[in-house]
C-alpha positions in Angstrom: 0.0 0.0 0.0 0.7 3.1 -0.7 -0.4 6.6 0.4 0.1 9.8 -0.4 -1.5 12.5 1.9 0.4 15.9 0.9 3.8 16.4 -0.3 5.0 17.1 3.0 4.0 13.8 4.2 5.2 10.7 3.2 4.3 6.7 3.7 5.9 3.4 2.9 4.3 0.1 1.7 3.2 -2.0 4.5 2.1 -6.0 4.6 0.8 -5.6 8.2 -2.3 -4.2 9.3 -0.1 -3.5 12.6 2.4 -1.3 10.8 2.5 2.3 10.8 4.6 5.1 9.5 5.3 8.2 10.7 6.1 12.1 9.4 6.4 15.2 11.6 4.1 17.8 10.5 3.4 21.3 11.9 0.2 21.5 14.2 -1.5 24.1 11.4 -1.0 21.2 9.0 -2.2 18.2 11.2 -5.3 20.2 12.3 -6.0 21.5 8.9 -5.4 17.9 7.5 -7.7 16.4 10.0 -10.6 19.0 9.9 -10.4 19.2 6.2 -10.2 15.4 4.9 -12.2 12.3 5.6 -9.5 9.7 6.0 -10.0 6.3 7.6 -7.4 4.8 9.8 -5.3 8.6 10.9 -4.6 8.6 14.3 -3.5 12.8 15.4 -1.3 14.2 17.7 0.2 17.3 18.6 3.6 16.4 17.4 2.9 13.3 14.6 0.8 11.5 12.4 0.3 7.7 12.4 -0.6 6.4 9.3 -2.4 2.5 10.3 -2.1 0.6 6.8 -5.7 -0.8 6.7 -6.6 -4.9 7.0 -5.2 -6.3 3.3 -7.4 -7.5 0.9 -5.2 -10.1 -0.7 -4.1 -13.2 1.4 -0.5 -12.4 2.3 2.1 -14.7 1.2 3.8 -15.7 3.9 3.5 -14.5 7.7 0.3 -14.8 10.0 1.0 -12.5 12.5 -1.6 -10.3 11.6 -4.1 -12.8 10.5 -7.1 -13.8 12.5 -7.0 -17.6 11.3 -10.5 -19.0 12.1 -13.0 -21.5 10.0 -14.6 -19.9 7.1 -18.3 -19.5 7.5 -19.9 -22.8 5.5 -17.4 -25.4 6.6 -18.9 -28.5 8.1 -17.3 -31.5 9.5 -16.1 -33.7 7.4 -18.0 -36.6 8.8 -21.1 -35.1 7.9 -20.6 -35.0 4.3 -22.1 -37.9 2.7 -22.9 -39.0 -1.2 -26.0 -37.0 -1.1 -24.6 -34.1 0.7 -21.5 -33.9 -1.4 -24.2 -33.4 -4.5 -26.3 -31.0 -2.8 -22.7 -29.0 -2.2 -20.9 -29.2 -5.4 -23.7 -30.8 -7.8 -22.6 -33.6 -9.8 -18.7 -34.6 -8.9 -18.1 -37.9 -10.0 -16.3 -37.5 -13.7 -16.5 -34.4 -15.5 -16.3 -31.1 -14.6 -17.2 -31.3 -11.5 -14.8 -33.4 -10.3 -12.7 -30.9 -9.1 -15.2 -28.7 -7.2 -14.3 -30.0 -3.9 -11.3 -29.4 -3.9 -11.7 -25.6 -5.3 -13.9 -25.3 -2.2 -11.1 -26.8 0.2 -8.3 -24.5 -1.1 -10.7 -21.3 -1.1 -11.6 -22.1 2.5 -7.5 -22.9 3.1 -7.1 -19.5 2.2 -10.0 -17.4 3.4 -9.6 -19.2 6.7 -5.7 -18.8 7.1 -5.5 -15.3 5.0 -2.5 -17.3 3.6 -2.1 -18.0 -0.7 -2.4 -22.0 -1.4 -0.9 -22.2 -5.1 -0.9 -25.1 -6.8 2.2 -27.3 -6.8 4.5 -30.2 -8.8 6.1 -31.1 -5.7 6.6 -34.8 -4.8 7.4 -37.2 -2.3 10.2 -39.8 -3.9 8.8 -42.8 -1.7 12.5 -44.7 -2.4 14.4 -41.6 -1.4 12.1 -40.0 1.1 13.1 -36.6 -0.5 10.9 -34.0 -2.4 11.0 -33.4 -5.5 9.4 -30.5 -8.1 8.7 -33.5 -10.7 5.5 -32.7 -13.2 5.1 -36.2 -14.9 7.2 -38.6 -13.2 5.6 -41.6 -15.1 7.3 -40.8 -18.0 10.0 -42.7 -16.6 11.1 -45.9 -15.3 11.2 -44.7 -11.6 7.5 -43.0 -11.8 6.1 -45.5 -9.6 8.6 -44.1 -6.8 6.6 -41.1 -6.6 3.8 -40.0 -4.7 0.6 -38.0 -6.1 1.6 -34.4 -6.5 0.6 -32.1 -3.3 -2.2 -29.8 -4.1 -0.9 -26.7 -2.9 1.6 -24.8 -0.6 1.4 -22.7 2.0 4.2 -20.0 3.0 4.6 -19.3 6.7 6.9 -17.0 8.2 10.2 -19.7 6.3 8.3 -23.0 6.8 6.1 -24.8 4.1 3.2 -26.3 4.2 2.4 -29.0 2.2 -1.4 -29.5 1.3 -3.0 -32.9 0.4 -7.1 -32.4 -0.5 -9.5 -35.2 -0.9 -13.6 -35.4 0.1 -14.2 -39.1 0.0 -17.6 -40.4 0.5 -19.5 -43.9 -0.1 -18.4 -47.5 0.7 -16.6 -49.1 -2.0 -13.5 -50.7 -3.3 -12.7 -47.7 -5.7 -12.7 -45.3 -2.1 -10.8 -48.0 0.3 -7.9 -48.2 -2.7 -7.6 -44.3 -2.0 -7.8 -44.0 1.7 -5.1 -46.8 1.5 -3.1 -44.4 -0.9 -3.6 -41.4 1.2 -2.1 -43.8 4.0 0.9 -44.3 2.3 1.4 -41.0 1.2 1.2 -40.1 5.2 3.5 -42.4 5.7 6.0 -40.8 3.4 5.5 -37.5 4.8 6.6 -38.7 8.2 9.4 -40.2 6.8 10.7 -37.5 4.7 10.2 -35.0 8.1 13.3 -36.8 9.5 15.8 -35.5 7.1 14.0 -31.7 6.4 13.7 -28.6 8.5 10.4 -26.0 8.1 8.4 -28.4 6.4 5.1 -29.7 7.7 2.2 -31.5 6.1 -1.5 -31.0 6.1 -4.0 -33.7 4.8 -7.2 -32.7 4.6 -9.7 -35.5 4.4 -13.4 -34.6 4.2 -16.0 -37.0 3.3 -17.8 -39.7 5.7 -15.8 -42.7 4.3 -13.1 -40.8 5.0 -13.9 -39.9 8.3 -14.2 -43.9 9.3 -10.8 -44.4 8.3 -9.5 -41.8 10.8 -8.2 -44.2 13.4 -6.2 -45.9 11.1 -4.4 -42.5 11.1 -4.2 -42.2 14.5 -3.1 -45.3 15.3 -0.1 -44.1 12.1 1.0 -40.8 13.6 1.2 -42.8 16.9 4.0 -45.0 16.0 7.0 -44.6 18.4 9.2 -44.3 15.1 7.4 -41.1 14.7 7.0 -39.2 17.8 9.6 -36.1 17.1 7.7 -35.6 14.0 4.1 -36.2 14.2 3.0 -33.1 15.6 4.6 -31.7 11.6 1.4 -33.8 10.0 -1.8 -32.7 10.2 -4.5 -35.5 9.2 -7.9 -34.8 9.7 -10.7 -32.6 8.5 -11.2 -29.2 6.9 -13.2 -27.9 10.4 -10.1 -29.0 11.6 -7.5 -27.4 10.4 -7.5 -23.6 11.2 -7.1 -25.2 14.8 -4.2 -27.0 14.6 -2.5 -24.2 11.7 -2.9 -21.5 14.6 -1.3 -23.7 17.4 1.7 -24.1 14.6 2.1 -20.6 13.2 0.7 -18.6 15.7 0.6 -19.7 19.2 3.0 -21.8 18.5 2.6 -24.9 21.1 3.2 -27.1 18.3 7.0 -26.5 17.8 9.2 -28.2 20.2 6.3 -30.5 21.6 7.0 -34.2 22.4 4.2 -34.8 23.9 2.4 -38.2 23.9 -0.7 -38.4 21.9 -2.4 -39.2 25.2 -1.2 -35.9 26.9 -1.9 -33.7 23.6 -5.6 -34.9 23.6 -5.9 -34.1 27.0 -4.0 -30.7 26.8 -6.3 -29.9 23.4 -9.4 -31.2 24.5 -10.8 -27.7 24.6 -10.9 -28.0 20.4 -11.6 -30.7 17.9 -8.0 -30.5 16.6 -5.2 -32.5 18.1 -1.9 -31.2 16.7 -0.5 -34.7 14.7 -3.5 -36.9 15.6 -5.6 -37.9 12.9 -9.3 -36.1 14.4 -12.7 -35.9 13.7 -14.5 -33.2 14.6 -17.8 -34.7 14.9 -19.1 -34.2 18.9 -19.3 -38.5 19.3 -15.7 -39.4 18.6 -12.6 -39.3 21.0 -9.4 -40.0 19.7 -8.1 -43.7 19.5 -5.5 -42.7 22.5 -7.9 -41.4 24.8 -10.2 -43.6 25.1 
């Protein structure tokens, strides 16, 4: 932003609703700025003249300081989205055009609810290697099977990524236990590639009631000993869920550091749905696998 008040007065760009700048002006000038203009966020004094950039209105790219994260108005819990309900959401989704509706929903709400951009990405998990990799079309090679389904977007947080997985999965059937199983594996590759990388985390969001059934197969995942000092980096569980466990990561900031058993994070977050590196419902009749 941008603002230019007089040619005696000057401003800078700002990112931050919280930043300000400053210019000395006369107390003629301040008065007869003040009485004289109708400007929205001009705080006066005797001696200076805060200029409060306003609230942005593009999601910033990195950095939630500033940010009120919070679920978007419209979310529901994943559990709750059914066949029917999927329809009466996104009309017709299976083949076509509106196959990708969901997930345009998912990443709008990512974004809305974080104020953070969620790009699309090529980025990859090599399952052999454990590394990532910006690969489009791995399958045009012999080693294609070695990599993981693309991630679906990014987030940029104050120098850490976040690697976003989307998927609404709804109805019994072979065709969805084949992907839950998938997603599994991907998880599992995500937990192993945190062991050798710094400032990345994972978020896979998993809406749809199928999907929400598979959740304590997740749990009981992210609560292998092998993992422990990097679960609370994955983030399984529903849309609902997310903005809780991204705002005890980026902005409270009880996720860094924690080793914590599952057990003890449960009871520590059982205030919110979201259990930072448990896979969680947020519908009111489940308790995590390690609580029970």
């Amino acid at each position: 932003m941008e603002v230019h008040l007089s040619r005696r007065l000057t401003t800078h760009t700002t990112t931050r609703a919280s930043d300000v700048a400053y210019s000395t002006m006369t107390q003629h000038e301040l008065h007869a700025l003040c009485n004289g203009c109708n400007i929205d966020g001009i705080v006066a004094t005797m001696t200076r003249m805060d200029v409060v950039a306003p609230a942005q209105s593009e999601p910033a790219s990195e950095g939630v300081q500033s940010v009120c994260v919070r679920c978007p108005e419209g979310v529901i819990a994943g559990a709750l989205i059914t066949k029917e309900k999927r329809q009466e959401l996104f009309g017709r989704v299976a083949g076509g055009a509106g196959s990708g509706r969901p997930e345009e929903f998912q990443r709008q709400a990512v974004i809305d609810g974080t104020g953070v951009v969620c790009p699309k990405t090529n980025v990859r998990i090599n399952l052999r290697t454990n590394r990532l990799r910006d690969v489009s079309h791995p399958n045009t090679k012999n080693d294609g099977f070695d990599y993981s389904e693309d991630f679906d977007g990014s987030q940029s947080v104050g120098g850490n990524t976040v690697y976003v997985n989307l998927k609404c999965i709804v109805g019994k059937g072979g065709s969805q236990t084949r992907s839950l199983r998938e997603v599994y594996w991907f998880v599992e590759g995500q937990l192993r590639t945190l062991r050798s990388v710094d400032g990345v985390y994972f978020a896979n969001i998993l809406d749809g009631d199928e999907a929400d059934v598979a959740m304590p197969k997740f749990d009981y995942l992210l609560r292998l000993p092998a993992y422990g000092d990097v679960r609370t980096r994955v983030y399984v569980g529903d849309l609902k869920g997310y903005f809780d466990w991204f705002r005890r990561a980026f902005v409270d900031g009880s996720c860094a550091g924690r080793s914590d058993t599952p057990t003890q994070m449960a009871s520590a977050c059982a205030h919110t749905p979201s259990i930072p590196g448990i896979a969680v419902r947020t519908d009111s009749n489940f308790h995590p696998a390690s609580a029970r």
